[in-house]
C-alpha positions in Angstrom: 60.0 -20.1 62.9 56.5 -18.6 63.7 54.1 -21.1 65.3 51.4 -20.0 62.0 53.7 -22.2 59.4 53.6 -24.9 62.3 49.6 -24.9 62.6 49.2 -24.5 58.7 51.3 -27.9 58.7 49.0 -29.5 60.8 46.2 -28.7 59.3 47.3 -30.3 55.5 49.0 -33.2 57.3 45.6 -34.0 59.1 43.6 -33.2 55.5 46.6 -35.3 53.8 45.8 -32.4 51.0 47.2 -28.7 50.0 43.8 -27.8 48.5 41.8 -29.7 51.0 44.2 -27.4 53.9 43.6 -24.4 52.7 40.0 -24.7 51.8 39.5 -25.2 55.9 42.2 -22.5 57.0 40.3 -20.1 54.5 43.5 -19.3 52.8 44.6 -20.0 49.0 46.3 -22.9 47.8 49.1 -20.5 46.9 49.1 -18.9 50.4 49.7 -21.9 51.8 51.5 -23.7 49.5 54.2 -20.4 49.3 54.2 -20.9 53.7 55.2 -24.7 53.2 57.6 -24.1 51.2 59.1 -21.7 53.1 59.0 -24.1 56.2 60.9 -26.6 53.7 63.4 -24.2 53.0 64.1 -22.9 56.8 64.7 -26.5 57.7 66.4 -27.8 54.4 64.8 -30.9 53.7 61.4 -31.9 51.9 58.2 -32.6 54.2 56.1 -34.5 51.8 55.5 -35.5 48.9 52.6 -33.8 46.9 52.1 -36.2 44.0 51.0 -38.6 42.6 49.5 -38.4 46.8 50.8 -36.6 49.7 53.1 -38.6 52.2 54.8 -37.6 55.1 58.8 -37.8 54.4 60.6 -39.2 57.5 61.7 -35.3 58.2 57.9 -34.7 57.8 57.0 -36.9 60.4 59.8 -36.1 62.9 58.8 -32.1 62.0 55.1 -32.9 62.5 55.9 -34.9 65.9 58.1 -31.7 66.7 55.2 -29.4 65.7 52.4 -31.9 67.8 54.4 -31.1 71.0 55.4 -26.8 70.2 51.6 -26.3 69.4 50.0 -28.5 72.0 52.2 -26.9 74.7 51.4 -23.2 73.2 47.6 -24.3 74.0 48.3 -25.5 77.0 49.8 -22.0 78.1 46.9 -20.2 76.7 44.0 -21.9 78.1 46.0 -22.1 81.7 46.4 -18.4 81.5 42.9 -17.9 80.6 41.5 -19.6 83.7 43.9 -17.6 85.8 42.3 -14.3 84.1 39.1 -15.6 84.9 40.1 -16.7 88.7 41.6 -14.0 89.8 40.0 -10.7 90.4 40.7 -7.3 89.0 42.4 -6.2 92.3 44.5 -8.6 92.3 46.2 -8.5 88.4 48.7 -6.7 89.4 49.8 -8.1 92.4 53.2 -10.1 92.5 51.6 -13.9 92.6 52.6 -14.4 96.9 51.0 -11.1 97.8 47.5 -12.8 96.6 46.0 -14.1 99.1 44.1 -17.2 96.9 47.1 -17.7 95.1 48.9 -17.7 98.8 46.6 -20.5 100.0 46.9 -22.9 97.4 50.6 -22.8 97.7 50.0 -23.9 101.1 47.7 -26.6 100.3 50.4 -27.8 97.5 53.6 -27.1 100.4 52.5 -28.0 103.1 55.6 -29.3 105.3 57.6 -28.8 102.4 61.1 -26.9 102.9 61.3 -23.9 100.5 63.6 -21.7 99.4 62.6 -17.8 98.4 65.0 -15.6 98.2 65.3 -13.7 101.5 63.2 -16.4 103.4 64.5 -20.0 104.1 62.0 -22.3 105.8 59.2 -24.6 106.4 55.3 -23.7 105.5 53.2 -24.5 108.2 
């Protein structure tokens, strides 16, 4: 499964509405409706209901608790790997991450005293 199906289902869960969903994702009701029901099928079970008003199914909610922690970790990842785009330099992008010498330091402030283990090296930073 693609992580778009997963935000698309966050998005009509927190709107509690098809319409309302696709309205804010700028997409068409059948778009999105045609993407939920594809994420039904994959898993084999019904989400929620649509009428007479929506309601999480108890697979919906243990999908949408699933989908909560995929996406929120997936943010996570991007937003650290933005700051360490911004933080380090362009000379050092291409570096393996110990030959930088920033990135070298702060392992020593985090290690300090601490026994490691790198392959080839067995020992205690200083």
């Amino acid at each position: 499964m693609h992580l778009l199906p997963m935000y698309y289902f966050k998005v009509v869960v927190k709107n509690r509405s098809i319409n309302k969903a696709a309205q804010e994702l700028h997409i068409t009701q059948q778009t999105l409706s045609a993407h939920m029901n594809s994420v039904e099928k994959e898993l084999g079970c019904v989400l929620f209901t649509r009428s007479p008003h929506f309601q999480l199914t108890y697979e919906g909610e243990k999908f949408y608790q699933y989908v909560k922690a995929i996406t929120g970790t997936y943010e996570s990842m991007q937003k650290e790997f933005q700051l360490l785009a911004r933080k380090r330099s362009p000379s050092h992008r291409h570096r393996p991450y110990a030959q930088s010498r920033a990135d070298t330091e702060s392992s020593q402030e985090i290690y300090t005293g601490t026994s490691v283990y790198t392959p080839g090296f067995a020992g205690t930073v200083q």
